[in-house]
C-alpha positions in Angstrom: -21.9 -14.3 36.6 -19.5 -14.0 33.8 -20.3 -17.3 32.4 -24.5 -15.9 32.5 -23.5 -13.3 30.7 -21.9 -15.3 27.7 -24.7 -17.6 28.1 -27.4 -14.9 27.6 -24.8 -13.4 25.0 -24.5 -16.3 23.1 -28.6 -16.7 23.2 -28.9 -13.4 22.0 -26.7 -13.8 19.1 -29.0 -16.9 18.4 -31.8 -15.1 18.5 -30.2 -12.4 16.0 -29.6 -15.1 13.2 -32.7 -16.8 13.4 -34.6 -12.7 13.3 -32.1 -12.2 10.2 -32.8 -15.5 8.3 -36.9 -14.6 8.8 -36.1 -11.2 7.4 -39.1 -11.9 4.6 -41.0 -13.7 6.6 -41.8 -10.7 8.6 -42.2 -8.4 6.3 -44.7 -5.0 7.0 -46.7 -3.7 4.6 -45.5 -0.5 3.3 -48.7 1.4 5.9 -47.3 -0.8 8.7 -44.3 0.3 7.9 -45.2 4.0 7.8 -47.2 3.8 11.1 -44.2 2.6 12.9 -41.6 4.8 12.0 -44.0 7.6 11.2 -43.1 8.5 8.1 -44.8 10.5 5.1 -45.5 9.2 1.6 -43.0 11.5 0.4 -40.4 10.1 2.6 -41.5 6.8 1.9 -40.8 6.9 -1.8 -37.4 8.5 -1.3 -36.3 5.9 1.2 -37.1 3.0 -1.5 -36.0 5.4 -4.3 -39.3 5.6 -6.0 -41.4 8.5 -7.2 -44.3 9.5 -4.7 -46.9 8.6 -7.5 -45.9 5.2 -6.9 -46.1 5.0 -3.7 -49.5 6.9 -3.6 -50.8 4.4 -5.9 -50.0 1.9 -4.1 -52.0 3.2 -1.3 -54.8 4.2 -2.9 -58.5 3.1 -1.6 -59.0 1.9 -5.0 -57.5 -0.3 -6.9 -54.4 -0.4 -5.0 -51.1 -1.6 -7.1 -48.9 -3.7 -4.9 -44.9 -2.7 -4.7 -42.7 -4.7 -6.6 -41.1 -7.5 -4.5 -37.7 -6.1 -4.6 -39.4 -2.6 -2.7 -41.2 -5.4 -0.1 -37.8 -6.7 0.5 -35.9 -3.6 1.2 -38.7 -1.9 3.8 -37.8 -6.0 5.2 -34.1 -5.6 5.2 -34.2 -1.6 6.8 -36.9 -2.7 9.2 -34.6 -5.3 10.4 -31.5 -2.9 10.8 -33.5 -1.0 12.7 -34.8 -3.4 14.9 -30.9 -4.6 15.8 -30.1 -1.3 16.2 -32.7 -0.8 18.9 -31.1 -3.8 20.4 -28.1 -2.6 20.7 -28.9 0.8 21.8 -30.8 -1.0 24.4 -27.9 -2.4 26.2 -24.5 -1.7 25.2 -21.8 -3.1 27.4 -20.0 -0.4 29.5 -16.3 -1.1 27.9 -17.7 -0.6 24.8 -19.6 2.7 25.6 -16.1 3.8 26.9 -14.0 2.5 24.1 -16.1 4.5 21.8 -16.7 7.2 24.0 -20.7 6.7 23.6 -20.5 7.7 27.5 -20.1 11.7 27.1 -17.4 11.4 29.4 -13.8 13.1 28.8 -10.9 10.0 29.1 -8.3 12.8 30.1 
C-alpha cells in the first residue's frame, strides 16, 4: 500500500510539472477567467493592477483591445496557483493536517 501511494505520489508530482510547464498554453481569456472565479471587472483590473477602463475596453462589444501579453500571462500563472491549490486542499495527507494543525483539533 505504501509503495501505491508513492507511486500515485510520484505520478501526481508528474502531472504537476508537465500542468506548470503548459502554464501558457492553457491560458483563459480574461471572461473565462471572470466566469470561473466570479469575479467583477473592478476586481479584475485590481488583481492585474490595471485601471478598470482597461479592462472594460478590453471587453467591450466593439472593437475590443486585447490585454497586453504580460496581463495574459499573469491571469495564466494565478490560474495555475489556484488550480494546485485546489489540489492540495483536495487531499492533504493526515500527518501533515496534524503537523499544521489544519485538523481543528487541540494537540494538548
Amino acid at each position: 500500500m505504501v509503495r501505491e501511494e508513492a507511486e500515485y505520489n510520484a505520478h501526481r508530482v508528474i502531472q504537476l510539472l508537465k500542468f506548470m510547464r503548459s502554464i501558457r498554453r492553457l491560458a483563459l481569456h480574461p471572461r473565462d477567467f471572470v466566469e470561473k472565479y466570479e469575479l467583477t471587472q473592478a476586481q479584475l483590473a485590481e488583481l492585474l493592477g490595471v485601471s478598470i477602463q482597461l479592462v472594460k475596453t478590453s471587453f467591450g462589444r466593439e472593437n475590443p483591445r486585447e490585454l497586453e501579453q504580460k496581463y495574459l500571462d499573469r491571469l495564466a500563472e494565478i490560474d495555475a496557483l489556484l488550480e494546485i491549490k485546489k489540489v492540495i486542499d483536495e487531499k492533504i495527507p493526515p500527518h501533515l493536517e496534524s503537523l499544521f494543525h489544519l485538523d481543528n483539533k487541540s494537540n494538548d
